[in-house]
C-alpha positions in Angstrom: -4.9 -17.4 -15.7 -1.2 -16.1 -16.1 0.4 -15.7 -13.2 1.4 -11.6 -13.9 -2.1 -11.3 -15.4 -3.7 -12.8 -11.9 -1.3 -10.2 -10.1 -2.8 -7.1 -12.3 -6.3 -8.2 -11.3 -5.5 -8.4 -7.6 -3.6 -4.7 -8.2 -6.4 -2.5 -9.5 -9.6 -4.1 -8.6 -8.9 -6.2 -5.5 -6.3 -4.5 -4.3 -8.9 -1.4 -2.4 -10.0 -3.3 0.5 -14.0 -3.4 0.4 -15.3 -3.7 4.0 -18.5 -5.9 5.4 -19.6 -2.9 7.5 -19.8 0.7 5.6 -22.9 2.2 7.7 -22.1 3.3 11.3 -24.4 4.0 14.0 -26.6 6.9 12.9 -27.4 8.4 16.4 -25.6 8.3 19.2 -26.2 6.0 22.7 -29.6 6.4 24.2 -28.1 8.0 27.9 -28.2 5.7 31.0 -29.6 6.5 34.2 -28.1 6.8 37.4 -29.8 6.7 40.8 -27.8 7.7 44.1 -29.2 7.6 47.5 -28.4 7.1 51.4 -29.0 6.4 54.7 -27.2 8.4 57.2 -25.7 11.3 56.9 -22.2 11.5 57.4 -21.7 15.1 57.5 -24.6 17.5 58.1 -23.5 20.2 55.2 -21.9 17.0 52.9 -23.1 18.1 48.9 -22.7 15.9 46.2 -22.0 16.2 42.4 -22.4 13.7 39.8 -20.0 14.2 36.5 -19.9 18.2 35.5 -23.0 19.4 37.5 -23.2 21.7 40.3 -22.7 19.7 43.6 -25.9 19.6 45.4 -27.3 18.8 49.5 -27.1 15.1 49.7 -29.4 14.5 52.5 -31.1 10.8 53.7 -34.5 9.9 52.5 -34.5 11.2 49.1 -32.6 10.1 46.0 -30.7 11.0 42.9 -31.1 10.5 39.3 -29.2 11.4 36.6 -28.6 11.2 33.0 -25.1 10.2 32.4 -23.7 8.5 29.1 -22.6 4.7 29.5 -18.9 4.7 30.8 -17.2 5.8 33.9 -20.0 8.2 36.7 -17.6 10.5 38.6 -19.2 11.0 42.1 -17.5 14.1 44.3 -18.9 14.4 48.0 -17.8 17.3 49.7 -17.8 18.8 53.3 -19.3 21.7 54.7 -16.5 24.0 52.7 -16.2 22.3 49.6 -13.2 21.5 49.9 -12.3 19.3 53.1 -13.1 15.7 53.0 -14.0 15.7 50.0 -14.5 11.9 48.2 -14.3 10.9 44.8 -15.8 7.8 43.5 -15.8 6.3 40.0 -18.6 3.8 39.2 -18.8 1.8 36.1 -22.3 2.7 34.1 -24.2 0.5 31.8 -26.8 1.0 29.5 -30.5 1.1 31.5 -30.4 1.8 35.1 -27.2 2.0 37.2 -27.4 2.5 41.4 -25.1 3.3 44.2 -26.2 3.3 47.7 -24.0 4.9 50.4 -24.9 3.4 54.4 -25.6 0.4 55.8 -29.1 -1.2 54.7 -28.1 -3.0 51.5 -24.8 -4.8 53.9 -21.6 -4.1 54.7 -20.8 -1.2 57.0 -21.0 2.7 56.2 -20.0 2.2 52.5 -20.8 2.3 49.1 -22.7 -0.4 46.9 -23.1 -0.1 43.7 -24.7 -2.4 40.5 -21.3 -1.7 38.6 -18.2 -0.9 41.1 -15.2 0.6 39.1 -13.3 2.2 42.0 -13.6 3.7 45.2 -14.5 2.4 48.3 -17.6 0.2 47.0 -19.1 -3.1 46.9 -21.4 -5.0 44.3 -24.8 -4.6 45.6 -28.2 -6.1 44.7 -30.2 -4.1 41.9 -33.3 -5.7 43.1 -32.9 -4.8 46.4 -31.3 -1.4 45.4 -34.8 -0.8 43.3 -36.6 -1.7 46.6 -34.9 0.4 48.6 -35.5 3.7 46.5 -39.3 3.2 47.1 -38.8 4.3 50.2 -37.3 7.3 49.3 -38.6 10.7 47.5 -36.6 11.8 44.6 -34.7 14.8 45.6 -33.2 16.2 42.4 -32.1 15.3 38.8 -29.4 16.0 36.5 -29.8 16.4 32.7 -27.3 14.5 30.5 -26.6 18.6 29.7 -25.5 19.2 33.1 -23.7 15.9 34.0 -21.6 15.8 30.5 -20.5 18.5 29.2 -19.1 19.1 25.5 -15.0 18.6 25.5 -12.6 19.6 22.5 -11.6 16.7 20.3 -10.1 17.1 17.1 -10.1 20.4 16.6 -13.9 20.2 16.9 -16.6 20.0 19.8 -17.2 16.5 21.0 -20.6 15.5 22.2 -20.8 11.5 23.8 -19.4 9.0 26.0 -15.8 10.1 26.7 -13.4 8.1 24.3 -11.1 7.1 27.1 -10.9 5.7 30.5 -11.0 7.7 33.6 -9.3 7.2 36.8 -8.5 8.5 40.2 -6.1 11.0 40.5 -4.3 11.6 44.0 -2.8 15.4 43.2 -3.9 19.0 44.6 -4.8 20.1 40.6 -7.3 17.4 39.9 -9.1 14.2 41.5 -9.3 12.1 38.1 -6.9 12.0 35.4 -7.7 10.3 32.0 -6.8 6.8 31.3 -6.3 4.3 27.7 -8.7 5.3 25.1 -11.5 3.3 24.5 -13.8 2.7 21.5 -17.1 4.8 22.0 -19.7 6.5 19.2 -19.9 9.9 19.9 -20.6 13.1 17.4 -18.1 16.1 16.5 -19.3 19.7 15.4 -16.3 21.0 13.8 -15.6 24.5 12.1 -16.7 25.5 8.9 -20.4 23.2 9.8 -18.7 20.6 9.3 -20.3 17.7 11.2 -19.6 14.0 12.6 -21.1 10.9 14.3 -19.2 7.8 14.6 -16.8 6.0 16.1 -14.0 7.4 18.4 -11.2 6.1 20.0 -9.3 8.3 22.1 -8.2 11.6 19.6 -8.6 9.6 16.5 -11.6 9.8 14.6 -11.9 5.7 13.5 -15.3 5.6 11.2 -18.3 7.6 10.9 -20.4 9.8 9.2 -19.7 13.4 8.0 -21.7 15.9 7.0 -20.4 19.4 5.0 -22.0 22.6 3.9 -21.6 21.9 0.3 -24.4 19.1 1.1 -22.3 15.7 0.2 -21.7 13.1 2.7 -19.2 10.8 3.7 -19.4 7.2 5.4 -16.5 5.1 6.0 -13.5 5.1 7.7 -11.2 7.8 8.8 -7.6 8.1 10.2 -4.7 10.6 10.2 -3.4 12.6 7.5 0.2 12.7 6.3 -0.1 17.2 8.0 -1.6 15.5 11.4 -5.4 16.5 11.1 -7.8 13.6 10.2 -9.6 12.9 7.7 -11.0 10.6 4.6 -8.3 7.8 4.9 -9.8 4.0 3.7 -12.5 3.0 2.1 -16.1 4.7 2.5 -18.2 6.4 0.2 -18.8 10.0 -0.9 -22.7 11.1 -1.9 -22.6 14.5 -3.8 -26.2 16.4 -3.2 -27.3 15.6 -6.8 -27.3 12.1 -5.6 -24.0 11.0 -7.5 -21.9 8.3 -5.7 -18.3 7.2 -5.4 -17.6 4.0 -3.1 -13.7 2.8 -2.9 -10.8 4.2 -1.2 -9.8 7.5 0.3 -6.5 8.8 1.1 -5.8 12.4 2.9 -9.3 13.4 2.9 -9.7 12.5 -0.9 -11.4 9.7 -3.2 -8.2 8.2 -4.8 -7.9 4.5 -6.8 -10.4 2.5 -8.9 -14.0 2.5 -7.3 -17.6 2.2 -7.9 -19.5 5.0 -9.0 -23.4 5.4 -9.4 -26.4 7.4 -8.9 -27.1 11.1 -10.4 -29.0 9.1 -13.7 -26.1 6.4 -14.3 -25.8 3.0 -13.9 -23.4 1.8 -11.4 -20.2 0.8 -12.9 -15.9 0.7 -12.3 -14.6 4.2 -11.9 -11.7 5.9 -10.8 -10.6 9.0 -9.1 -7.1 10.6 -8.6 -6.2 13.3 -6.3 -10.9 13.6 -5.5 -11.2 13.8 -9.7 -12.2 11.5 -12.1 -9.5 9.5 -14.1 -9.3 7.0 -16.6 -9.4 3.7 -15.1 -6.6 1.1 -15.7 -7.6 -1.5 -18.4 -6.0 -5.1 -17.8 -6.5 -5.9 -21.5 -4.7 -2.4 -22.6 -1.9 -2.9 -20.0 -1.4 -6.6 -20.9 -0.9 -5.3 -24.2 1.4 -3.1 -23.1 3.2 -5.5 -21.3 3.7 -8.5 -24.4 4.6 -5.2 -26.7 7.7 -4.4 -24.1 8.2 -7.8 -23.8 8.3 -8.2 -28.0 10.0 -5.2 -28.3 13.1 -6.5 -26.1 12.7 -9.8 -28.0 13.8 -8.1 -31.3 16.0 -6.1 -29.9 18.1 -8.9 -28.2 18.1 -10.4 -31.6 18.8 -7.1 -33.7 21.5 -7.1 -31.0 22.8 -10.4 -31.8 22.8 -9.8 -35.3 24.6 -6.3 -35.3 27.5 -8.1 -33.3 27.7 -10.9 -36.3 27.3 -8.3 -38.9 30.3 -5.6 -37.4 32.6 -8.5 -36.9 32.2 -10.0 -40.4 32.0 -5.7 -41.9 35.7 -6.1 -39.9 37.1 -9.3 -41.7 36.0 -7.9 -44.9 38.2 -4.7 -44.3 40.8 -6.7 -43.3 40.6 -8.7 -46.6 40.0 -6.0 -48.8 43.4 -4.3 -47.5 45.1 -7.4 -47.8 44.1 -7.6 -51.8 44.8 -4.1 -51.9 48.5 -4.4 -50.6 49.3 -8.0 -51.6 52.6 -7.1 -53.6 54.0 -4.5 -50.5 53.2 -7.6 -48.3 55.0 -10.3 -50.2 58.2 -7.9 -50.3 58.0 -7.3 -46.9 57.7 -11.4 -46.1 60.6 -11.4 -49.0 62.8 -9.3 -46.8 61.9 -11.2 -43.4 62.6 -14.5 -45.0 65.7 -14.1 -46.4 67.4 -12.3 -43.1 65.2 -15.4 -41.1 66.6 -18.4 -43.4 70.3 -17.1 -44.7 71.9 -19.0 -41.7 68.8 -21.5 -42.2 69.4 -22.7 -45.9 73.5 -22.1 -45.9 75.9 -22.5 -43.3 77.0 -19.6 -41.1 79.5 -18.8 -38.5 78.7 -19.5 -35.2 79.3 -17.1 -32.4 80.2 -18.9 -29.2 78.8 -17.1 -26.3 81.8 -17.7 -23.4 79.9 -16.3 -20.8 76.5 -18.2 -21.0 78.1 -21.0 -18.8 77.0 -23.8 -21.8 79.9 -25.7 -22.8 81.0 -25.0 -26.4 79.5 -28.2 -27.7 75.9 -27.5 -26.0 76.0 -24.3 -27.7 76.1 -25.8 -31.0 74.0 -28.3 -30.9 71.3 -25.6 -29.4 71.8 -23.4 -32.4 71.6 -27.0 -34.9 68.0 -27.8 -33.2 66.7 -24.5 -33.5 68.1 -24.5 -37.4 66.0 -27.6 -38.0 63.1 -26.0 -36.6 63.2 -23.6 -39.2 64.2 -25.5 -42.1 60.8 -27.1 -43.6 59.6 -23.7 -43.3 62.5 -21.8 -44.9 62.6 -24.4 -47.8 58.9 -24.0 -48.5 59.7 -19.9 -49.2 62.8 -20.7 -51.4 60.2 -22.6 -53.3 57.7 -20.3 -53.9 59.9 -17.2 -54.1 62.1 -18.9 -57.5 57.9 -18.1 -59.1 57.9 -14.9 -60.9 57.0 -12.1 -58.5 53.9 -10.8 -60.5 52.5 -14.5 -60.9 52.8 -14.8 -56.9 51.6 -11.5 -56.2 48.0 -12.1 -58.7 48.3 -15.9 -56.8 47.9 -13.8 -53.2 45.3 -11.8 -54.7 43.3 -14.7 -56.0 43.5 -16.3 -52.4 42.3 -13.1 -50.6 39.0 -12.9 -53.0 38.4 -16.6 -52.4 38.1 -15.5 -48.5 36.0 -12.6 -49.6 33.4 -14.2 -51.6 32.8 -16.7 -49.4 32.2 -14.0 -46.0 29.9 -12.3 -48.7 28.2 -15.9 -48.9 28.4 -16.8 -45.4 26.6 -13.3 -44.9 24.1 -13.3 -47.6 23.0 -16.8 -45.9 23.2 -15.7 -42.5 21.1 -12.3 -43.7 18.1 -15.3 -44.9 18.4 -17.2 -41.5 17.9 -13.9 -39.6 14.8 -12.8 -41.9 13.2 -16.3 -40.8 14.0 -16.0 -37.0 12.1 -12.8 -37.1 9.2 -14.1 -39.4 8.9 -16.9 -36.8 9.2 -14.9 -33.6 6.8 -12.6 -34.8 4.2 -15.3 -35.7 5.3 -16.7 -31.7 4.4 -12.9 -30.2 1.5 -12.5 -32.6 0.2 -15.7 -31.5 1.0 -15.4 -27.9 -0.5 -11.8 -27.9 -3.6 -13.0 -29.3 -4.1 -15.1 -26.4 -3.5 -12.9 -23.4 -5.2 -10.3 -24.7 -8.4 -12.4 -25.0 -7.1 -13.9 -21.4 -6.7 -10.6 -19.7 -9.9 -9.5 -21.6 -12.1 -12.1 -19.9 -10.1 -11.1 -16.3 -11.0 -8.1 -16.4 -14.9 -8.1 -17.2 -15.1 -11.0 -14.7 -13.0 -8.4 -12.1 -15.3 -5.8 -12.6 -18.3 -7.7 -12.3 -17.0 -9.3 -8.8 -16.0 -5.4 -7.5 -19.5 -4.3 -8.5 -21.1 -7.4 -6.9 -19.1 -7.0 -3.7 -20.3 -3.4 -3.7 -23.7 -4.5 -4.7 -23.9 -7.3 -1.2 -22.5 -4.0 0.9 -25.4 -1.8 0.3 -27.9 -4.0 -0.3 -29.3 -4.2 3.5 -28.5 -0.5 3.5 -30.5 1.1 0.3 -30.4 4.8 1.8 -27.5 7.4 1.7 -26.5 6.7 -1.7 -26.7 2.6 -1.1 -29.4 2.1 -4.0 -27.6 4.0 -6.0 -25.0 1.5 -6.4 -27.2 -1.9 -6.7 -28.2 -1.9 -10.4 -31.8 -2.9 -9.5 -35.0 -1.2 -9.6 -36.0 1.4 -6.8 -38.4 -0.3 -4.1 -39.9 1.2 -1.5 -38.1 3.4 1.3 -35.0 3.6 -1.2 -33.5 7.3 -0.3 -30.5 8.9 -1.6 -30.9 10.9 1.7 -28.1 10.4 4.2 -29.9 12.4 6.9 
């Protein structure tokens, strides 16, 4: 394949990067459980609060559960006036069941254990013997993941879901924990307007998802900042309208842009393209290799059009020149008349010499100077006396003659140039003609094997996936559990 032809594939049909993974998570994390307990009291009034719910008596035999999403527990304990001694403890939690124990049965002295420290004053503890130990207690309350975690605003919307960053102790009078690096989590954002969200989130940035609007259509792919600051559709994903129609290929601030695969809503998938979230005419590589050898032609006849307009002035030039030299052969043998005769009267007769006194030349070098330069002169002088003794009519029709000699042969030279320049062209345009042919059936065959690969990449995306607009795009028969549904 040409080398420019191999580079126009790679621009409009592999350039959209197509990724291995298009659906994320479709629900969020199932909630972990947290179970607190201990053995002696250490304050008689102490309270303790797990996350965002109300502190609560934290009294020996009894324990604690609570739903809490996987990621950093916050544990407050607080004295008899909420305020004094009060303890904050950050424990790491895991999917399944998470424990911390505060005394002395499971080791140590009066301290913490926990099945995932993270900080605080806490040690790894046993989740076996943590399990035994909270048969021995009653359970004395439970938090709802509702209470623990509440909603937070993320992106201009409401944020539901493991927080997207770390959290860590604070030491300052406003607030025991402060927020750390941003983490990767799946989480789900109700935004204004009904729009809706579930996917992944790092920090404030929205990285891939789901999204749900009024008008019915759905997005899945990735998402990123827009050029104004909010986020949005930026990458590639795909876009199901409600009458089942499909787009799958790139997205740039918040719309469908670039060449794509389209499907669904009664048509076969094939190569699309959108500009600006509307359809456009998708880039041929047989049209624009065509375009490409016609510039390329076009510049080929020019040069030589070029080439031959240069000749052609400079010979349209010699032939003015001649035809004014026909025109005024008689004022221009006067004229040479006049020059010769004042040129060769001290040439062809002897003259007085005029001694120059001041030239600092002796007398003798003076003369023999002016004899040298007389000699110089002489074949040339004598050849004029010759030709001047002819009648001045027959010399001035003997100039003429010359001067048409030069013209007829320019208006040969021309006429034969004229026949070579009719046979470059003939040959370069059986060269281009030829050389056209050929990429265009080259470029031709690229592109139909392009297309094919984009909707067979597409095709090995959504094959394990089949719902949301998936089937749409596979070019196969509908089989069971196919659904254009994306809820």
């Amino acid at each position: 394949m040409t080398t420019w032809i191999a580079a126009l594939v790679a621009l409009l049909f592999a350039g959209s990067s197509i990724r291995a993974q298009v659906d994320p998570p479709s629900q969020l994390p199932a909630p972990a459980k947290f179970y607190v307990s201990m053995d002696k009291d250490f304050t008689k009034c102490a309270k303790i609060a797990i996350g965002d719910a109300s502190p609560v008596p934290f009294r020996t035999r009894v324990y604690y559960v609570a739903d809490l999403w996987p990621g950093t527990a916050v544990v407050r304990l607080t004295g008899c006036n909420n305020r004094s001694g009060r303890m904050t403890y950050l424990f790491n939690v895991e999917s399944g069941e998470n424990f911390a124990y505060l005394g002395t049965e499971m080791g140590g002295g009066f301290q913490w254990s926990s099945s995932h420290p993270v900080q605080g004053n806490a040690n790894q503890g046993n989740t076996a013997q943590a399990i035994a130990f909270l048969t021995k207690r009653r359970r004395g309350g439970e938090w709802s993941l509702s209470q623990t975690s509440a909603p937070i605003q993320l992106a201009g919307g409401t944020y539901t879901g493991p927080l997207p960053y770390e959290v860590k102790l604070a030491y300052s009078l406003d607030s025991d924990i402060e927020r750390g690096p941003p983490r990767a989590v799946v989480g789900q954002i109700a935004f204004p307007g009904d729009v809706r969200f579930l996917g992944q989130v790092k920090g404030d940035t929205l990285v891939s998802g789901r999204a749900s609007y009024p008008d019915g259509s759905t997005y899945i792919g990735e998402f990123g900042r827009m050029k104004n600051g909010q986020q949005g559709r930026i990458g590639f994903g795909r876009l199901v309208q409600p009458d089942g129609s499909v787009f799958m290929g790139q997205f740039d601030g918040n719309q469908a842009t670039g060449i794509g695969v389209c499907g669904g809503g009664g048509a076969a998938p094939a190569i699309c393209s959108r500009e600006k979230g509307k359809g456009a005419e998708t880039p041929s590589i047989a049209s624009s290799a065509a375009k490409a050898v016609a510039a390329r032609e076009a510049e080929q006849k020019e040069a030589l059009a070029e080439r031959q307009r240069i000749v052609a002035t400079a010979a349209d030039r010699k032939a003015t020149t001649l035809a004014g030299a026909k025109k005024s052969a008689a004022s221009s043998l006067k004229r040479e008349d006049r020059e010769m005769e004042r040129e060769c009267s001290c040439v062809l007769k002897a003259c007085l010499a005029v001694i120059d006194t001041k030239s600092g030349k002796s007398e003798k070098e003076q003369l023999l100077s002016m004899e040298r330069a007389r000699l110089r002169q002489l074949p040339r002088c004598k050849a004029w006396q010759g030709t001047a003794t002819a009648p001045f009519l027959e010399r001035v029709a003997a100039r003429e003659r010359e001067v048409q000699a030069e013209i007829d042969a320019l208006a040969a030279e021309r006429v034969r140039r004229e026949q070579q320049d009719r046979a470059a062209l003939a040959a370069l345009a059986a060269r281009q003609k030829a050389e056209r042919d050929r990429l265009t059936r080259e470029a031709a065959a690229a592109e139909a094997q392009a297309r094919q690969a984009k909707l067979d990449r597409i095709a090995k995306i959504c094959r394990p996936v089949r719902s949301c607009g998936c089937g749409a795009l596979l070019g196969e028969k509908p089989k069971p559990g196919d659904t254009a549904s994306c809820q």
